[in-house]
C-alpha positions as CSV (number, residue, x, y, z in Angstrom):
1,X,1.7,10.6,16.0
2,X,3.5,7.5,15.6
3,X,3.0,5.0,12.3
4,X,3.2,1.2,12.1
5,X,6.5,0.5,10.6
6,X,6.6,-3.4,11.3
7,X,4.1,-4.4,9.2
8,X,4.7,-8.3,8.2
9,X,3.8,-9.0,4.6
10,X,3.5,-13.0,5.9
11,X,1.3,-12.4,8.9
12,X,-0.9,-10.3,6.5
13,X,-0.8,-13.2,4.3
14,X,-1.6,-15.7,6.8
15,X,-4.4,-13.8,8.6
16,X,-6.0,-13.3,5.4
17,X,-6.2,-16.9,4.3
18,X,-7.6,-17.7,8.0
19,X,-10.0,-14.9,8.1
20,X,-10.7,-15.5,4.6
21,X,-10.2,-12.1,3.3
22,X,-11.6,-9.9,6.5
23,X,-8.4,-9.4,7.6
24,X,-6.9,-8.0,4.6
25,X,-9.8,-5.5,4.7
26,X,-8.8,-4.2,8.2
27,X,-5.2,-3.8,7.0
28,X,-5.8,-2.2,4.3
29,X,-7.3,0.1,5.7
30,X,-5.1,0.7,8.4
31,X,-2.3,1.0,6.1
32,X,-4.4,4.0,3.9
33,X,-4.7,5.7,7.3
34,X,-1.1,5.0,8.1
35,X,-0.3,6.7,4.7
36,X,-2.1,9.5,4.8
37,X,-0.8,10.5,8.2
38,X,3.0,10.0,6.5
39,X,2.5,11.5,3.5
40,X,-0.1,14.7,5.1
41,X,-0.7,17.9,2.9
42,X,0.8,16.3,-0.3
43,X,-2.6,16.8,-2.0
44,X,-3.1,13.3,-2.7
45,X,-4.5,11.8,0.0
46,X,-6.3,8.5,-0.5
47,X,-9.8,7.9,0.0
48,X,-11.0,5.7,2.5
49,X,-10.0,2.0,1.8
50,X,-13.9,1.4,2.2
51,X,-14.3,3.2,-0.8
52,X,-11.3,1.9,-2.5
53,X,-12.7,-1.5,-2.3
54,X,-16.5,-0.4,-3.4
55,X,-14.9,1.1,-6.0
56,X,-13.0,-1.7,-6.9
57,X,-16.0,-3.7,-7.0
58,X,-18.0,-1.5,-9.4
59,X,-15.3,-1.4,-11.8
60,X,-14.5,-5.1,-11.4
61,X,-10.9,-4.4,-10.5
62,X,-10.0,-1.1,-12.4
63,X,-9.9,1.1,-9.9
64,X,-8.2,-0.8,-7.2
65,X,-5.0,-1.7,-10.0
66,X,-4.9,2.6,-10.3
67,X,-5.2,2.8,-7.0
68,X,-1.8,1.1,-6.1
69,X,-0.3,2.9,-9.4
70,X,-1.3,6.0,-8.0
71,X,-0.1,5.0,-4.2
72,X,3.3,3.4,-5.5
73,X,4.1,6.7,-7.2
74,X,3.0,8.7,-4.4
75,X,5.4,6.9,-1.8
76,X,8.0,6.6,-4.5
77,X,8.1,10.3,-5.2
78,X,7.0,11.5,-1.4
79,X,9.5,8.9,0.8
80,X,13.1,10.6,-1.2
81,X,11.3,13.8,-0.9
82,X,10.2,14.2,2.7
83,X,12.4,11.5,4.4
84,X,14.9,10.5,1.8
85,X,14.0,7.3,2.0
86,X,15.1,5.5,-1.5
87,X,12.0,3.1,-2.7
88,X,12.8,1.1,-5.6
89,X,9.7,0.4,-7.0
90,X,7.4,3.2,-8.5
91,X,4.1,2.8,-9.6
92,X,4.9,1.5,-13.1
93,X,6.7,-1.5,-11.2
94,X,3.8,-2.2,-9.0
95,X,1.3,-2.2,-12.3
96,X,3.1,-4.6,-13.9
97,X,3.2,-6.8,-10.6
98,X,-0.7,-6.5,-9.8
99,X,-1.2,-7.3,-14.1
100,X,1.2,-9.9,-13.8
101,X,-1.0,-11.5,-10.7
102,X,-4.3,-12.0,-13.3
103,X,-2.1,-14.0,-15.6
104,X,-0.2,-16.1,-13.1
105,X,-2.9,-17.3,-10.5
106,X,-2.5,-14.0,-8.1
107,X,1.2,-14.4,-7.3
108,X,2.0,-11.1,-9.1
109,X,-0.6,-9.2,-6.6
110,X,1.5,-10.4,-3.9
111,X,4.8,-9.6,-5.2
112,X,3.2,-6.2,-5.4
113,X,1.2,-6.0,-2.0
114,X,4.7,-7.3,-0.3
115,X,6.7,-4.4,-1.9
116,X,3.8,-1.9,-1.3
117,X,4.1,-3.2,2.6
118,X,7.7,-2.7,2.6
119,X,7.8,0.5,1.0
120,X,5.5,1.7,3.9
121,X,7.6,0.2,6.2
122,X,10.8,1.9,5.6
123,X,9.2,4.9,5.3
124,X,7.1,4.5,8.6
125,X,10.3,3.8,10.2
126,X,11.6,7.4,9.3
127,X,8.8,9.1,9.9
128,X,8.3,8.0,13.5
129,X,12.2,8.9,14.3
130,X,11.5,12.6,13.8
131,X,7.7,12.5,15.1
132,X,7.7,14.8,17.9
């Protein structure tokens, strides 16, 4: 089964803004889905990103920051390892991106959701050349 692997961090951006926020729910959890199906029988699967985002919301924002720590290590480790795809940025670079984002307006989440997109990406795009 083939993967997105064109995801556009800008269109995402966009169509978030527009839709005020709906959209970023729907890709969100597209992406989850399209990361599970990449990374499958790792053992760390991701929930849901339904139940990311409640869970985000009980914990006002903890769990949804150690959710992409836990992701950006996963793809870090998992994309050399499967595909040998080099990813540059592991979860303790994604952290400090998404903590940097409360002190400087948000900016910092994006730096991080663009390299989380990207990292997906690159991967995606090796995955679907050896997808039977």
């Amino acid at each position: 089964m083939n993967v997105k692997d064109n995801r556009s961090f800008w269109v995402y951006l966009l169509l978030s803004i527009v839709t005020c926020g709906l959209y970023s729910i729907y890709f969100w959890y597209v992406y989850v889905e399209d990361l599970n199906t990449i990374f499958y029988g790792d053992g760390e699967d991701s929930p849901n990103y339904i139940i990311v985002l409640l869970l985000s919301w009980v914990t006002c924002g903890i769990y949804g920051v150690y959710w992409r720590y836990k992701q950006a290590n996963r793809m870090y480790r998992e994309s050399y390892d499967r595909y040998g795809v080099m990813i540059e940025e592991n979860g303790s670079a994604i952290l400090l991106w998404t903590l940097l984002g409360y002190l400087t307006g948000g900016i910092g989440q994006l730096v991080a959701d663009y390299f989380m997109i990207q990292n997906l990406n690159k991967t995606a795009l090796v995955y679907n050349s050896r997808a039977y």
